[in-house]
C-alpha positions in Angstrom: -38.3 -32.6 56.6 -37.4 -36.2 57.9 -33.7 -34.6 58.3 -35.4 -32.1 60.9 -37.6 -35.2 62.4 -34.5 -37.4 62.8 -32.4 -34.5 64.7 -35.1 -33.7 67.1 -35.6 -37.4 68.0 -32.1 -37.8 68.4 -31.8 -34.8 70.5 -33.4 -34.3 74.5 -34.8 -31.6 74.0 -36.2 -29.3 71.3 -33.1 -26.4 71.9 -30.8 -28.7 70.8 -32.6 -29.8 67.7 -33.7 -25.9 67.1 -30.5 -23.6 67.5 -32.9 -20.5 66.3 -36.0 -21.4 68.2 -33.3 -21.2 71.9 -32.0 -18.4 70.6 -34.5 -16.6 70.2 -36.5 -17.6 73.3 -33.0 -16.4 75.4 -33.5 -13.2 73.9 -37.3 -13.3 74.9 -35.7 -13.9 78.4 -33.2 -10.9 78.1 -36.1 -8.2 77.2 -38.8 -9.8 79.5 -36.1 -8.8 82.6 -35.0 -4.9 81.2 -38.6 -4.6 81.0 -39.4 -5.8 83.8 -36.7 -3.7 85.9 -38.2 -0.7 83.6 -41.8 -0.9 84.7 -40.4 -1.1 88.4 -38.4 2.2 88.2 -41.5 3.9 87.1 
């Protein structure tokens, strides 16, 4: 837990500490836009 602590004070912001967390909120992103462009075709 202080290893986790340490990295995210050492980093600017919490996507560098958290390689998972951006990952997964890029993906978010990605299917937020198909959607979206879906919804407007209908």
């Amino acid at each position: 837990m202080n290893e986790n602590i340490l990295k995210i004070n050492q980093t600017h912001t919490i996507f560098e500490a958290d390689q998972m967390h951006s990952e997964l909120r890029i993906l978010d992103w990605i299917f937020y836009l198909i959607c979206s462009n879906e919804i407007k075709r209908m």
